[in-house]
C-alpha positions as CSV (number, residue, x, y, z in Angstrom):
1,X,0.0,0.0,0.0
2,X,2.8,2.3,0.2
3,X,4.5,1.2,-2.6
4,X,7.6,0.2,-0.2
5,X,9.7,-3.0,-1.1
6,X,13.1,-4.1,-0.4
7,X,15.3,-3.7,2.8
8,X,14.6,-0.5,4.1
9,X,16.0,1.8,7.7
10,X,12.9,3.1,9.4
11,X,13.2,7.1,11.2
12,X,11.1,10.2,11.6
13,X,11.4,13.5,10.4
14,X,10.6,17.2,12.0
15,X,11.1,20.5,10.9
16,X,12.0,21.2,14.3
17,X,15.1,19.4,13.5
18,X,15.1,16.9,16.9
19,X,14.8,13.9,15.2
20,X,18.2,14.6,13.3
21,X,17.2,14.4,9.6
22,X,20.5,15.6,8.0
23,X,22.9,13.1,10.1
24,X,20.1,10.3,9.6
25,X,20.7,11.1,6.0
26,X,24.5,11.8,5.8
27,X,25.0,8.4,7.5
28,X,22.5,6.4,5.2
29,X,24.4,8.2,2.0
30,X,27.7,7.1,3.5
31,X,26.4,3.5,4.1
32,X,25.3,3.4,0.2
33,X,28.6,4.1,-1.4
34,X,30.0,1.9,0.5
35,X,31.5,-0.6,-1.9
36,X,29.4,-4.1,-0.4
37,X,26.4,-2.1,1.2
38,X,23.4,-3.7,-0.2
39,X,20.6,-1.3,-1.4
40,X,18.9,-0.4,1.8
41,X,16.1,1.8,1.4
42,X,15.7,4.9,4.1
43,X,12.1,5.8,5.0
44,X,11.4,8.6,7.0
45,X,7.7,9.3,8.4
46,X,6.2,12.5,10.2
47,X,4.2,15.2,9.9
48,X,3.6,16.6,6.3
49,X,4.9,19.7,6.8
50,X,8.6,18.4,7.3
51,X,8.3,16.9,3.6
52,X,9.5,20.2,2.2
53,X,12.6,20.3,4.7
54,X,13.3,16.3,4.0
55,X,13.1,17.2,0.0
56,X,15.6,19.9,0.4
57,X,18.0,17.7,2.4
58,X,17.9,15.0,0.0
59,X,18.8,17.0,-3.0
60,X,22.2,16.6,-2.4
61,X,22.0,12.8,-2.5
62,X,21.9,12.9,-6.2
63,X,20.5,9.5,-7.6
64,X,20.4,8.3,-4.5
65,X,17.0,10.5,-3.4
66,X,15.0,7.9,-5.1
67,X,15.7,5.4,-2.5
68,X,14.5,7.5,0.1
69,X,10.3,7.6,0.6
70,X,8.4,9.8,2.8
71,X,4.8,8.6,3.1
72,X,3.8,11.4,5.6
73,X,1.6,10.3,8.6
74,X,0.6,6.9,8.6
75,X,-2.4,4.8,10.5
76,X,-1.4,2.6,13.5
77,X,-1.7,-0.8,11.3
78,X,0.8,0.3,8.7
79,X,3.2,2.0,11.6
80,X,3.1,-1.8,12.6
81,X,4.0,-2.8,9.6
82,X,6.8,0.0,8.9
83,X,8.4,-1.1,12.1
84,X,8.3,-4.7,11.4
85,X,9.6,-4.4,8.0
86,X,12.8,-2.2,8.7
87,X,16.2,-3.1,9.1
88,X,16.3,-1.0,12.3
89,X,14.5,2.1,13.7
90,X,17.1,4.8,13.2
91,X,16.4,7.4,15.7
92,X,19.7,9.2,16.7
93,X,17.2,12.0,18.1
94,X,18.9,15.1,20.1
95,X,16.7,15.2,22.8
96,X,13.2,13.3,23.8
97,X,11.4,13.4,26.6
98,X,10.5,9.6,26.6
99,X,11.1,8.3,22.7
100,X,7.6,6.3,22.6
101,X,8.6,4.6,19.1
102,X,11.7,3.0,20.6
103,X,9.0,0.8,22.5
104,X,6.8,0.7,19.7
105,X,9.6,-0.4,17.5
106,X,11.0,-3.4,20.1
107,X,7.6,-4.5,20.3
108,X,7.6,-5.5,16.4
109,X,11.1,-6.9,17.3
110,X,12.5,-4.0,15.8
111,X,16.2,-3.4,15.9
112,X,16.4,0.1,17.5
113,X,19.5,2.6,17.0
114,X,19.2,5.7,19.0
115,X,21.0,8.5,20.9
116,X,23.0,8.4,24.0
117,X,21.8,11.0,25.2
118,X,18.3,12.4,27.2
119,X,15.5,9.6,28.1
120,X,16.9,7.5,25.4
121,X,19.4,5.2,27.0
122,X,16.9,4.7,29.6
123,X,14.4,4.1,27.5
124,X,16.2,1.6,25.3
125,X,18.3,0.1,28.1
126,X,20.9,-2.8,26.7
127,X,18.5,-3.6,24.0
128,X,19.6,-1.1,21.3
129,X,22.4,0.2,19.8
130,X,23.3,3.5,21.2
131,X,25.4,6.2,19.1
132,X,26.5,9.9,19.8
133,X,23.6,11.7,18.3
134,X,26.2,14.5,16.7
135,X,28.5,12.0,15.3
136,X,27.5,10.8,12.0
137,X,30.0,7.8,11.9
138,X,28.4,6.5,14.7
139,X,25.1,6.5,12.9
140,X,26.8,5.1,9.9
141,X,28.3,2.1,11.3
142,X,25.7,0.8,13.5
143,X,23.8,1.3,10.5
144,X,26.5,-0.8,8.5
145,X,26.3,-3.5,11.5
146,X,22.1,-3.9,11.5
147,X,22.2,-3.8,7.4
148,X,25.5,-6.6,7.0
149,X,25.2,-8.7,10.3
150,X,22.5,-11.1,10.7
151,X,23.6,-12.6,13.9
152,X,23.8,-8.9,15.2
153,X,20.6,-8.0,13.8
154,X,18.7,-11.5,15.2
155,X,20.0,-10.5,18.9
156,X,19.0,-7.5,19.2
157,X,15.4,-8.0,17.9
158,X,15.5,-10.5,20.3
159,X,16.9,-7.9,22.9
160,X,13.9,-5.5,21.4
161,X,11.4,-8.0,22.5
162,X,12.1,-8.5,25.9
163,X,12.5,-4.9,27.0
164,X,9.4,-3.8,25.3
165,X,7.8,-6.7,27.8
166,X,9.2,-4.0,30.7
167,X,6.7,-1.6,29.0
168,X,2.9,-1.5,29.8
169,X,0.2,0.4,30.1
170,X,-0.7,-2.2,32.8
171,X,2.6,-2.4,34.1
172,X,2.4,1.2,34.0
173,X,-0.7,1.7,35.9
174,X,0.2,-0.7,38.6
175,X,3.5,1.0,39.7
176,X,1.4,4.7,39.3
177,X,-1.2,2.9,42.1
178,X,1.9,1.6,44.2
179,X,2.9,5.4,44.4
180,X,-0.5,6.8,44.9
181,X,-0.5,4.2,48.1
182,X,2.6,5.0,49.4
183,X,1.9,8.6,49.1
184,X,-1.7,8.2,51.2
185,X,-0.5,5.9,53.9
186,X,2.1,8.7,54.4
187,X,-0.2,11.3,54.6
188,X,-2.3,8.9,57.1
189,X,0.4,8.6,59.0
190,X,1.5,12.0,59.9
């Protein structure tokens, strides 16, 4: 349905410029013209708007821009299918609050790369590979790992699967009760 096929990295776009577009790019081009790089496919989702900063970042790709594909907002069940598709989430973001898709991604089994920095390495926890969000070569070779390394790739979607199991709305709801008890039997008590 959205005319995607092939091996593709999976990442998000802004024109804020948070979710670190030009890197995401400069590494992917890098990882192309490397000499054995099979042709991996980058596709970046988010809001429409950012389409016209993603176009003017890719026209310094040359024949590559083709191989990149924006399809713009998508619906849950084909964000599913994006995530379970890709190679890796690529999502060397420069600061989040949470990073919601890093658990969205390792609960398709998703190989996840993201940032060292911010709520990501707590987020992602030994399950991901993270890389220095400023340095492209970083981006690049984890990139290079997920897209030539099977055996890499199959243990960490392994790894992706059982820390999403950490993350619940259940879970989550549970340990918010736990606090909300604490919190009264302290106030009971003094």
């Amino acid at each position: 349905r959205l005319s995607i096929s092939g091996p593709y990295f999976f990442g998000y776009a802004d024109i804020l410029g948070l979710k670190n577009v030009p890197r995401i790019l400069d590494a992917w081009e890098q990882l192309r013209r490397q000499p054995q790089c099979p042709p991996v496919k980058l596709v970046l989702m988010g809001d429409p708007a950012s389409r016209k900063f993603v176009r003017r970042e890719l026209a310094a790709l040359g024949p590559l821009e083709r191989d990149v594909i924006f399809p713009g907002f998508v619906t849950r069940r084909d964000l599913a299918a994006l995530y379970r598709g890709a190679r890796a989430l690529v999502f060397p973001s420069l600061a989040e609050s949470f990073g919601l898709c890093i658990i969205e991604a390792m609960a398709c089994g998703t190989p996840v790369i993201t940032s060292n920095v911010t709520a990501m390495p707590e987020v992602a926890g030994r399950a991901a590979i993270l890389v220095d969000p400023a340095a492209t070569s970083q981006i690049r070779d984890a990139m290079s790992l997920v897209a030539h390394d099977e055996d890499a790739r199959a243990r960490l979607a392994a790894a992706s699967l059982e820390r999403a199991r950490e993350f619940s709305w259940e879970h989550t709801a549970r340990r918010t009760l736990d606090i909300y008890s604490q919190l009264a039997a302290r106030q009971r008590s003094s």
